[in-house]
C-alpha positions as CSV (number, residue, x, y, z in Angstrom):
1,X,0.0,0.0,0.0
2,X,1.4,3.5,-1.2
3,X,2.1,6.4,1.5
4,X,-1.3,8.2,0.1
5,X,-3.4,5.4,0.1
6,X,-2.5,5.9,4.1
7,X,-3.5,8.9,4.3
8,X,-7.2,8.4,3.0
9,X,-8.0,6.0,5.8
10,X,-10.9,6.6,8.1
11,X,-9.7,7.2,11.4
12,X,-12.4,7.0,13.2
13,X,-13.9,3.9,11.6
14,X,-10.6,2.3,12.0
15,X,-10.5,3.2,15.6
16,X,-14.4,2.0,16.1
17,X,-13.7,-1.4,14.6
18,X,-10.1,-1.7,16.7
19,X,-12.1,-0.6,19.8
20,X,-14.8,-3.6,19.1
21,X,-11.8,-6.3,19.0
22,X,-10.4,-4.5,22.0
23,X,-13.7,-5.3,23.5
24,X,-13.9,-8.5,22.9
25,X,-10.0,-9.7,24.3
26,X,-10.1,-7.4,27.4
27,X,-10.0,-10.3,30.0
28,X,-7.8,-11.9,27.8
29,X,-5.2,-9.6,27.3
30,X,-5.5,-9.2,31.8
31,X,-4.9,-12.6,32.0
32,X,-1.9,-12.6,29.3
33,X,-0.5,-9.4,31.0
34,X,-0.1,-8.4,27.9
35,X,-2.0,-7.1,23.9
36,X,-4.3,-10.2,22.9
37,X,-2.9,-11.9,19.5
38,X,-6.6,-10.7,17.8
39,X,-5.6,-7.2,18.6
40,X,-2.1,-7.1,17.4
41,X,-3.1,-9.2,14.5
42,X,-6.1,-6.8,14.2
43,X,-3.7,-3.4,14.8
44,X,-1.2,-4.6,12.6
45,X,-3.8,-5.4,9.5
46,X,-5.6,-1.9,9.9
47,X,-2.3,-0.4,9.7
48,X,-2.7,1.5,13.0
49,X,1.0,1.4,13.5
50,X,2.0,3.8,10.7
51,X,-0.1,6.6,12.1
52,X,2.6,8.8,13.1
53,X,5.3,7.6,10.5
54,X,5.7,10.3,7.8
55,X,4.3,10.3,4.7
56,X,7.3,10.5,3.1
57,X,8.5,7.1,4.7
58,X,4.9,5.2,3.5
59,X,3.2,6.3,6.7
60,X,0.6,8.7,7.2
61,X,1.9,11.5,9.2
62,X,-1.1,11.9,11.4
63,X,-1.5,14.9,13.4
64,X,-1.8,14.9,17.7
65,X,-5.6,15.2,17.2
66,X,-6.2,11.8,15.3
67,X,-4.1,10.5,17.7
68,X,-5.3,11.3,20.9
69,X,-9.5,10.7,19.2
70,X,-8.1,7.2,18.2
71,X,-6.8,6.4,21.9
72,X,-9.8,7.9,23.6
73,X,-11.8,5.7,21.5
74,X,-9.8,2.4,22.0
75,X,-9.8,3.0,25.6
76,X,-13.4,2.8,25.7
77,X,-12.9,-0.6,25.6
78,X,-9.6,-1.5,27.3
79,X,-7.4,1.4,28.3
80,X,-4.6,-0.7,29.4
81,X,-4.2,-2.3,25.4
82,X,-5.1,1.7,24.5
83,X,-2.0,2.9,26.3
84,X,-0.2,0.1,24.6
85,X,-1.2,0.7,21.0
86,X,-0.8,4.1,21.3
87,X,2.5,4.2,22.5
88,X,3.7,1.9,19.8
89,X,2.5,4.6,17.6
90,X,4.0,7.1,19.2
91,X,7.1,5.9,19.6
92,X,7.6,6.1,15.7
93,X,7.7,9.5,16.2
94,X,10.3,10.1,18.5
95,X,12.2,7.9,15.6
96,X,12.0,10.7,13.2
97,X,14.2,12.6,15.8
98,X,17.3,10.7,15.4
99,X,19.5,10.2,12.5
100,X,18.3,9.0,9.2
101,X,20.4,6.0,9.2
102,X,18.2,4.4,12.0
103,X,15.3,5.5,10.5
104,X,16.1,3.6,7.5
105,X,16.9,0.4,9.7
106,X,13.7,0.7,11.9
107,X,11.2,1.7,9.4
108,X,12.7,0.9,6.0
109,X,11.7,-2.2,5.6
110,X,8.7,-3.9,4.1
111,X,7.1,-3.5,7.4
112,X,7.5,0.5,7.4
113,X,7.8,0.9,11.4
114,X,8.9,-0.3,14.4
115,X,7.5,-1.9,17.4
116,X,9.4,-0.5,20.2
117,X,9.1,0.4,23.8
118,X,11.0,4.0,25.3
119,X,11.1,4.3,28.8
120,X,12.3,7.7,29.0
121,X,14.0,7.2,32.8
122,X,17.7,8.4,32.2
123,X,18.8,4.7,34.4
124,X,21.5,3.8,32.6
125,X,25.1,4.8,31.3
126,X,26.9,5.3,28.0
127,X,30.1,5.5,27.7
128,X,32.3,6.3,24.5
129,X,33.5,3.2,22.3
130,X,34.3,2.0,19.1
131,X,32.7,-0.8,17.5
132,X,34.3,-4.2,15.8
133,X,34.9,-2.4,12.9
134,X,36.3,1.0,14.5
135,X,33.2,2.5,14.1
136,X,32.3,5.2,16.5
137,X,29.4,4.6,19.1
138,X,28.5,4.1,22.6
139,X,28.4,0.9,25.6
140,X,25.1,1.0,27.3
141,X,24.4,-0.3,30.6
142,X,21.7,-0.1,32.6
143,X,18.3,-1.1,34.1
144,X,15.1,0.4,33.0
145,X,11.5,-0.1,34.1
146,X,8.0,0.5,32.2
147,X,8.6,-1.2,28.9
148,X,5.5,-1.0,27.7
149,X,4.7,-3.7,24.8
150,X,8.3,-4.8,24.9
151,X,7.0,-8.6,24.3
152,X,6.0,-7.4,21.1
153,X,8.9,-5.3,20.2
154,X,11.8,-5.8,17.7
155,X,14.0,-2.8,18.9
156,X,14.2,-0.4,22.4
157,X,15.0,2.7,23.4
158,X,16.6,3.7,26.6
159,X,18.1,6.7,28.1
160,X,21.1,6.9,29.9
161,X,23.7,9.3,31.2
162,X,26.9,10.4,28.8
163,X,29.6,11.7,31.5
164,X,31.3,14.7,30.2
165,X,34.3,16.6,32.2
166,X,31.8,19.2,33.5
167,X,28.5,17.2,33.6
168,X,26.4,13.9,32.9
169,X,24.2,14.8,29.6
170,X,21.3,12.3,28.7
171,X,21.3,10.4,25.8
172,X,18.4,8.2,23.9
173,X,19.5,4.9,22.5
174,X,18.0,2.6,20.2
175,X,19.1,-0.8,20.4
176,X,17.7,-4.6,18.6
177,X,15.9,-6.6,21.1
178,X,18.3,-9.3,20.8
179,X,20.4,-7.1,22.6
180,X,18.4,-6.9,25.3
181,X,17.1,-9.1,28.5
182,X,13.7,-8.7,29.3
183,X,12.7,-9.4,33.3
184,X,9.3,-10.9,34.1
185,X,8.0,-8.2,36.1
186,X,4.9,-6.9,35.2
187,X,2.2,-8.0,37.9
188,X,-0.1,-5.4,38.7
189,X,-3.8,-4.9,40.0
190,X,-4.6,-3.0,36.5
191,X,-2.7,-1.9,33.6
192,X,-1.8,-5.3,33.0
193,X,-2.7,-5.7,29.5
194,X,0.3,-3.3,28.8
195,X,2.7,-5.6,29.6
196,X,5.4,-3.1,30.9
197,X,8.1,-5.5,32.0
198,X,11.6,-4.3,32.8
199,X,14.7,-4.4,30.3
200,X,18.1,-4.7,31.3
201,X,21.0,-3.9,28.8
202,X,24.5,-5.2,30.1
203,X,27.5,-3.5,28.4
204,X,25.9,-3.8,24.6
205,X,27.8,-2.3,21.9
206,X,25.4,1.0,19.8
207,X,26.3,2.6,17.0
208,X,26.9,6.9,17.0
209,X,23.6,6.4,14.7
210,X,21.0,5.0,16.8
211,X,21.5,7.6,19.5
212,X,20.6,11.2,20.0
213,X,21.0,13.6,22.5
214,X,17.8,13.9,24.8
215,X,17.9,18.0,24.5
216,X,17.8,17.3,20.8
217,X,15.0,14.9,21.1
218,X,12.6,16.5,23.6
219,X,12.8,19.8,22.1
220,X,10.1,20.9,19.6
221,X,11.1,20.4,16.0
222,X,10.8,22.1,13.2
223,X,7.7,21.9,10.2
224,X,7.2,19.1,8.4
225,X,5.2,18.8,5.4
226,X,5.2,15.0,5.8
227,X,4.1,15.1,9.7
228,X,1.5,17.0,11.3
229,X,3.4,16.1,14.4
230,X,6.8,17.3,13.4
231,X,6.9,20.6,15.4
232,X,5.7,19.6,18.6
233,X,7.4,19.2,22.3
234,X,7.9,15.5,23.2
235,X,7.0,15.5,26.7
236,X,4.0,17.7,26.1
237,X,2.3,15.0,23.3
238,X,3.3,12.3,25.5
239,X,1.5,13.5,28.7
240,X,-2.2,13.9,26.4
241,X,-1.7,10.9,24.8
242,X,-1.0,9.6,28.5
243,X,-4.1,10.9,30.0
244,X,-6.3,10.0,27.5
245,X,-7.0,6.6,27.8
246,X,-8.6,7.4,31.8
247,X,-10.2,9.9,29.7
248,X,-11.8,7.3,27.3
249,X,-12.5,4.6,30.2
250,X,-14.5,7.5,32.0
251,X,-16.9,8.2,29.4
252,X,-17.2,4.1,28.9
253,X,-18.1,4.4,33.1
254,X,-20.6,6.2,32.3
255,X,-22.5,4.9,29.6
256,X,-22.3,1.1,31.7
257,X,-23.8,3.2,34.7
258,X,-26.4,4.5,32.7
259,X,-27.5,1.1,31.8
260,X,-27.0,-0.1,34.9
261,X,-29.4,2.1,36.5
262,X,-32.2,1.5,34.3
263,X,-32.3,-2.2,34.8
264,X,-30.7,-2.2,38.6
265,X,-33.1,-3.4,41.6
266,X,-32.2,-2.4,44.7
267,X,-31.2,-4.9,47.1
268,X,-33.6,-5.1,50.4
269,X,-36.1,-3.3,49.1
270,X,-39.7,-4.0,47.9
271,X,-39.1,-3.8,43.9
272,X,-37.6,0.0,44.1
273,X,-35.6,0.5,40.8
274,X,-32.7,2.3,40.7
275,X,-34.0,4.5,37.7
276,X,-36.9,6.1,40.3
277,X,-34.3,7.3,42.8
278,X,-33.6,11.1,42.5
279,X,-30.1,10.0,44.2
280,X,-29.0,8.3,41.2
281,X,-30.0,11.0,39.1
282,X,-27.9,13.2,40.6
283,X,-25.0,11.2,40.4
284,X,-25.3,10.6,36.8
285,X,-25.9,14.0,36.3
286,X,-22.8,14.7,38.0
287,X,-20.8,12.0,36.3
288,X,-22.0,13.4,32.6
289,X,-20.4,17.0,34.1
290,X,-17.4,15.8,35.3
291,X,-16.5,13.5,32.2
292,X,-17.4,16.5,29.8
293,X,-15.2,18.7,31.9
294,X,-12.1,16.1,31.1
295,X,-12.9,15.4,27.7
296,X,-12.8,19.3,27.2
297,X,-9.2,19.7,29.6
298,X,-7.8,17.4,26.8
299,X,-9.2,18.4,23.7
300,X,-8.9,22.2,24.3
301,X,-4.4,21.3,25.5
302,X,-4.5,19.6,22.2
303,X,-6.0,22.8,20.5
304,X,-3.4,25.2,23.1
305,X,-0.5,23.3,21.8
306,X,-1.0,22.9,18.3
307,X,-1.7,26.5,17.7
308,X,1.6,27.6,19.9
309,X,3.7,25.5,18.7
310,X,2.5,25.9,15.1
311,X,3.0,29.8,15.1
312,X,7.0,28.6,16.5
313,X,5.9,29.7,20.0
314,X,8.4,27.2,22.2
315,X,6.5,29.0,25.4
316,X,6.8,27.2,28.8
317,X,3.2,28.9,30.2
318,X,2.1,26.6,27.2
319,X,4.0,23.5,27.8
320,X,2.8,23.9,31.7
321,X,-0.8,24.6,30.4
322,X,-0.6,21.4,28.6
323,X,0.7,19.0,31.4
324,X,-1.6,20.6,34.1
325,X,-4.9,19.6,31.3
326,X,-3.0,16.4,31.4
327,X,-3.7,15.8,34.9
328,X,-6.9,17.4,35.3
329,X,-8.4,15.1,33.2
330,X,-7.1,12.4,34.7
331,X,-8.3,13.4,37.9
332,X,-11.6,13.9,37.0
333,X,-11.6,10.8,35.0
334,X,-10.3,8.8,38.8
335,X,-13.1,10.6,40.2
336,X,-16.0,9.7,37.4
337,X,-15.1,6.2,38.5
338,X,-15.3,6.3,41.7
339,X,-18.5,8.0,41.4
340,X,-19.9,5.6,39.2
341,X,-18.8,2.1,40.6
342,X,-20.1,3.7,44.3
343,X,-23.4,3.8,42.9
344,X,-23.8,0.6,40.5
345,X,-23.8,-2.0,43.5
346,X,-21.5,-4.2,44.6
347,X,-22.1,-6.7,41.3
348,X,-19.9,-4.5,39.3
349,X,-16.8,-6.0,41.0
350,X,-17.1,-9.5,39.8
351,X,-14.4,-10.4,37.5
352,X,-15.9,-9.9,34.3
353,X,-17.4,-6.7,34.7
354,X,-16.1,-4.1,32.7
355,X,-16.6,-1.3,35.4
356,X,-14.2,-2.8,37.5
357,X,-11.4,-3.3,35.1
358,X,-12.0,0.0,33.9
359,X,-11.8,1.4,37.8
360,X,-8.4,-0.7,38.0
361,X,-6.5,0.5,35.6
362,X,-7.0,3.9,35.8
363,X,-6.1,3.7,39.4
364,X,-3.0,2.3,38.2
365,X,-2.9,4.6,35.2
366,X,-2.8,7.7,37.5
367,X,0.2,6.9,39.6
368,X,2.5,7.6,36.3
369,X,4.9,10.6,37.7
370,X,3.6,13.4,34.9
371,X,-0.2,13.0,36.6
372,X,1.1,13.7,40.1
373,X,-1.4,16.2,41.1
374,X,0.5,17.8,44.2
375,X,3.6,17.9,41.9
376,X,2.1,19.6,38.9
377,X,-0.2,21.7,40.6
378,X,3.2,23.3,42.4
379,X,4.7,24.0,39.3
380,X,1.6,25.2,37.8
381,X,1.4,27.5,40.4
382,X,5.3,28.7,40.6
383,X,4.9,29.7,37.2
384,X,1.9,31.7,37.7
385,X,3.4,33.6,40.6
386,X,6.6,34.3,38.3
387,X,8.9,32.4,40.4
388,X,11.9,30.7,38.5
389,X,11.9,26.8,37.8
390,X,14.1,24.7,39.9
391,X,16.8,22.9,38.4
392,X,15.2,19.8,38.6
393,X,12.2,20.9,37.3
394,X,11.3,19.4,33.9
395,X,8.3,20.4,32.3
């Protein structure tokens, strides 16, 4: 298939049917710990994984807002394979920031992508070397958590530290799986479908190619007629596409609460129906609110960040407008399901309920570091005052 017949696909109808295969291997891919076969098979056929791939290279150079719409929909039916899909995509993306000689190995084959995790801790070390041939590269070491969908991957990235006489600089790698040990780790009370296991690289050779400073990386880059994507921040597309799966497993809460209350009778009563009490109205009512509200945080960061960064305005009140949406919808999603699942009875925590699983993983889906609420809502607020960042501040 040619880089425009790509382009011409129907997002949303491709996301819709994904979302209904999804659906259907959700307590599968909890009990695998990991994307059911039917939904790789099914991602893989649809071609989801050349979303973010430039058009140039065969893919279709999608922009953040297909993105995020495809993940909010997925998630609907299983946020943890959501996050996992989605960050397989994404992850092509942050390919087009290092040199065109990876590029060419990763996504110039038949395929025309890669499958790779990135967990962007900097828990590791590279130190200068020189290859079997002389050639000039780096040794990596190092231990690095989160893998997401690294059982399905054929290559990893990693950051690590490069020590210099005045300082330690960080610095992505990109190396084959084969080079790589993967440790069984990955068993958790939701979020388990993604599979994020721990990789452990032990003095592996990597070419000057496949790496790239992370200032050079995480910056925002420069138009790209081939990538609606090309321009943007790293760390501010990855925290939307990071909230929105709790954003899509809120508004699935809702519409299985819905239901539930028109068919629910309440225990130890004579008959009385859920749908009749003016309590469960309310909470509905306030559900429907709340889940608007973070549906709107994230579209309207998505909107913010496009527009600044499109007009080459690198601002940081944007980039800190953008990660505090981030976690506002996310909190407002955790809240939506709590709501919910406190109102639905006590039958919604058997094992195969959806409301449940949904509850789960965005309980574990919150924890990540960029939704800390205490943590972002300080440096929202620092900024606002006009007080300086802290060194360690990263935004």
């Amino acid at each position: 298939m040619t880089g425009d017949a790509h382009v011409v696909v129907d997002v949303g109808e491709r996301a819709r049917a994904l979302a209904a295969v999804l659906d259907e291997h959700a307590i599968e891919a909890e009990e695998l710990r990991e994307l059911a076969p039917a939904v790789l098979e099914a991602a893989t056929a649809a071609d989801l994984f050349r979303m973010a791939v430039p058009r140039d290279r065969g893919g279709e150079g999608r922009g953040l807002h297909e993105l995020v719409d495809t993940t909010r929909t997925l998630a609907t039916a299983c946020p943890a394979s959501a996050w996992t899909l989605s960050f397989l995509v994404l992850h092509n993306w942050l390919l087009t920031r290092f040199p065109e000689p990876l590029q060419d190995e990763v996504s110039g084959g038949p395929r025309g992508y890669g499958l790779l995790p990135a967990p962007l801790a900097p828990t590791g070390s590279l130190r200068r070397a020189a290859g079997p041939d002389g050639e000039p590269g780096w040794t990596v070491r190092g231990r690095w958590e989160w893998a997401t969908g690294v059982r399905h991957a054929d290559w990893v990235m990693v950051t690590g530290l490069e020590e210099r006489d005045d300082a330690f600089v960080a610095r992505f790698a990109v190396l084959p799986m084969s080079d790589v040990v993967v440790e069984d780790v990955w068993h958790m009370s939701g979020m388990r479908a993604t599979g994020s296991d721990t990789v452990v690289v032990d003095g592996a050779f990597v070419p000057e190619h496949r790496t790239v400073l992370a200032d050079d990386l995480l910056a925002p880059g420069g138009p790209d007629p081939e990538h609606d994507m090309a321009h943007l921040p790293v760390m501010a597309v990855l925290a939307l596409v990071a909230a929105t799966p709790a954003v899509g497993a809120a508004e699935r809460a809702v519409e299985l609460y819905r239901s539930r209350v028109q068919e629910r009778v309440l225990a130890y009563s004579f008959g009385d129906r859920a749908v009749d009490q003016p309590a469960a109205h309310v909470r509905l009512g306030t559900a429907l609110a709340d889940v608007r509200a973070a549906r709107a945080a994230l579209d309207g960061a998505v909107d913010r960040l496009e527009a600044a960064f499109g007009a080459d305005d690198d601002g940081i009140a944007v980039r800190m407008a953008v990660r505090l949406a981030a976690a506002d919808a996310v909190r407002r999603s955790v809240a939506v399901l709590g709501d919910v699942c406190a109102g639905a009875g006590a039958s919604v925590y058997r094992s195969d309920s959806p409301l449940q699983r949904l509850q789960r993983d965005v309980e574990v889906l919150k924890g990540h570091v960029i939704f800390d609420w205490d943590r972002t809502a300080e440096l929202a607020g620092r900024l606002e005052l006009g007080l300086p960042l802290r060194p360690a501040d990263r935004i």
